[in-house]
N, C-alpha and C positions, 0 to 999 in steps of 0.2 A: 504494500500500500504506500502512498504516497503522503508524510507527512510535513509538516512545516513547525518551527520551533526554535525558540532561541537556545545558543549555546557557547560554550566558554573554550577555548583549545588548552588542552593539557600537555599535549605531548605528537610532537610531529615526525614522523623516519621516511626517508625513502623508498619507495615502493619501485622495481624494474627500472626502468630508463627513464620513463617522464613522468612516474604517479607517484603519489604517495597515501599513505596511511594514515590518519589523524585521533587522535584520542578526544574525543569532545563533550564536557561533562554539558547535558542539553536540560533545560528543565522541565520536558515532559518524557523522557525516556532515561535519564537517572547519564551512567557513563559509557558511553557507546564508541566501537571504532568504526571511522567511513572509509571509504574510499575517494580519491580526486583523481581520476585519470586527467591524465596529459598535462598534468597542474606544471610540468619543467617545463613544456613545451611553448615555443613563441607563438601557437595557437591556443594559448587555454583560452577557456574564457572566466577562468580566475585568476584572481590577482593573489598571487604568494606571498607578500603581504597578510593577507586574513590567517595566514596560519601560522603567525606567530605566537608565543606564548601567551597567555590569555585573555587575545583577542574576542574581541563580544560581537558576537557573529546572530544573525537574524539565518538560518538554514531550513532547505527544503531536501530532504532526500528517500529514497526506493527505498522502505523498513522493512522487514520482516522479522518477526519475533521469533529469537531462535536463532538466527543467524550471527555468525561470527563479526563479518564487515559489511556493512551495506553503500551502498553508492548514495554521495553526494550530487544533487543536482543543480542546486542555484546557492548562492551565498550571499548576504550582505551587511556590509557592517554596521552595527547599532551604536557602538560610541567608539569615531577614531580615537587612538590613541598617541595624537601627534605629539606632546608635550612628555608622557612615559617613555616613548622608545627614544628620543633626542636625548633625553636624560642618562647620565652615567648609571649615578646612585639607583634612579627610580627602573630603568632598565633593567640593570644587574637584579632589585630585588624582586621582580618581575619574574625574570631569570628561576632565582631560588626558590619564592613562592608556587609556579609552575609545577616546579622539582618535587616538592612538600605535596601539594594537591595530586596530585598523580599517583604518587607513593599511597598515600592516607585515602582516600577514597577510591573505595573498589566496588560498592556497589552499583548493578545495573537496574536497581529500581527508583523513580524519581522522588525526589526531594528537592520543591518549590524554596520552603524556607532557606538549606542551606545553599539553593543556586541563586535565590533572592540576596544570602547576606554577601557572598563570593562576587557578583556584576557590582551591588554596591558598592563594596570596597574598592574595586579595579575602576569604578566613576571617580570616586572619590581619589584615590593613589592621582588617577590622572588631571585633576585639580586642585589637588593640596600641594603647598610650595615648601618645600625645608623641613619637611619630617623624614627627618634619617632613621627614626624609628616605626618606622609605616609595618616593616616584614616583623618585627617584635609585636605589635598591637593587635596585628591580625592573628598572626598564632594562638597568639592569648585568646583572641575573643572567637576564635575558630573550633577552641575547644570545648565548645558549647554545643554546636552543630556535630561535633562527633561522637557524642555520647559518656566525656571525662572532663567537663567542665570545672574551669576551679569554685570553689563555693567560698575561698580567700585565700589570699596571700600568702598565709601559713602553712596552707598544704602545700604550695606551690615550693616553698621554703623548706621545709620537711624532706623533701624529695629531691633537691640541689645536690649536686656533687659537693658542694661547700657550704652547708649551712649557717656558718659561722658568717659568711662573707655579707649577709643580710640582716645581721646584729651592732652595724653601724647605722646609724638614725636615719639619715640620709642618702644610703643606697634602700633602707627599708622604702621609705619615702619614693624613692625612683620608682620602684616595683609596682607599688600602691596606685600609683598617679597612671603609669604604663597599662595598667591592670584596666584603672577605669575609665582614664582619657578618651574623649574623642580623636578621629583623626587628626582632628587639626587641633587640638591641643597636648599636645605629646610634649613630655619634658625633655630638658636639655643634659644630653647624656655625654659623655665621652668615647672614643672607641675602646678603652677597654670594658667600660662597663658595660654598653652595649654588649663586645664580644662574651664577655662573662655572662647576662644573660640572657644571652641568644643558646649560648651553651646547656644553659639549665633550663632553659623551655624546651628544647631537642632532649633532654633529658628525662622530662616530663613526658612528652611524648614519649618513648619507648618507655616510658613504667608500665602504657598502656597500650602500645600496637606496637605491631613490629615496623620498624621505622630502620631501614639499611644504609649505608653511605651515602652520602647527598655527594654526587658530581659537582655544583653548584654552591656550595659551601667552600673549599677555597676561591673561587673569583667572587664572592661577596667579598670573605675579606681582605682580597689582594686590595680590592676597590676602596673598603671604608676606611683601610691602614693607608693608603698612600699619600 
């Protein structure tokens, strides 16, 4: 059957000579893989562009339920992302965020809400100015949508490779604010603290899913150290 549906790209490979393969978490059919024939070729009639990392794609494609890959038939994008991909920082955490979605959701049944808070965020990424802590906030608040949300700070602290390092006032305070800030008020962090609790929210995470090597974790922080 022939469906239509928004959806988010997770992860892109090459398929033969000119197609490829796309991971597209949609929010009427949960995470699905398409097909793009001829997408390398100087006749597509897509633009390779739309499948970059999580590009917010308006898609029409051939479903069948049950099937492995279905074929993509039309694409179009529902918020450029001129100002994300020009960006170093926002790029890169684009990059790693991408890397993290992919890994952590595997299911192929839809869920509105969390493909609701995921397009929000990647609006938002793409209009908020000087938050270097954009890929920390989300994680944080991501872990609501996947079933191990924090219920405070404490547990989150409990669970640290270094406990102790969040018994100074004012990294407690970081965490706190990180925790509940909105996008655009995100406090002012340094790169190590950042690195330190980027470390311990990945840490968090595999208390509770299996979460493997992030490829994407060093060129974050080749980027934020430089």
């Amino acid at each position: 059957m022939l469906i239509t549906t928004q959806g988010i790209i997770f992860r892109t490979v090459k398929y033969r000579e000119t197609s490829i393969i796309t991971a597209i978490y949609t929010r009427q059919l949960g995470l699905t893989d398409f097909i793009a024939n001829n997408v390398r070729s100087s006749k597509s009639k897509f633009n390779i562009g739309y499948f970059e990392p999580l590009s917010l794609l308006e898609l029409t494609a051939y479903y069948q339920p049950g099937r492995q890959v279905n074929r993509l038939t039309e694409l179009k994008a529902l918020q450029p992302l001129h100002h994300t991909r020009q960006d170093i920082f926002k790029s890169t955490m684009v990059l790693f965020l991408a890397e993290i979605l992919n890994k952590c959701i595997v299911e192929h049944d839809k869920n509105p809400a969390l493909f609701d808070f995921i397009s929000s965020a990647i609006v938002r990424l793409e209009s908020t100015t000087g938050n270097n802590n954009f890929h920390l906030q989300f994680l944080l608040k991501l872990t609501h949508h996947l079933g191990f949300g924090l219920p405070d700070t404490d547990t989150f602290i409990n669970q640290a490779d270094n406990p102790a390092y969040y018994q100074d006032a004012a990294i407690s305070r970081l965490l706190q604010q990180l925790w509940q800030a909105d996008f655009d008020q995100s406090p002012a962090l340094n790169t190590a603290q950042r690195q330190i609790i980027l470390q311990d929210i990945l840490q968090y995470y595999r208390h509770h899913i299996e979460l493997p090597q992030l490829r994407s974790l060093d060129v974050l922080q080749a980027v934020f150290n430089a």
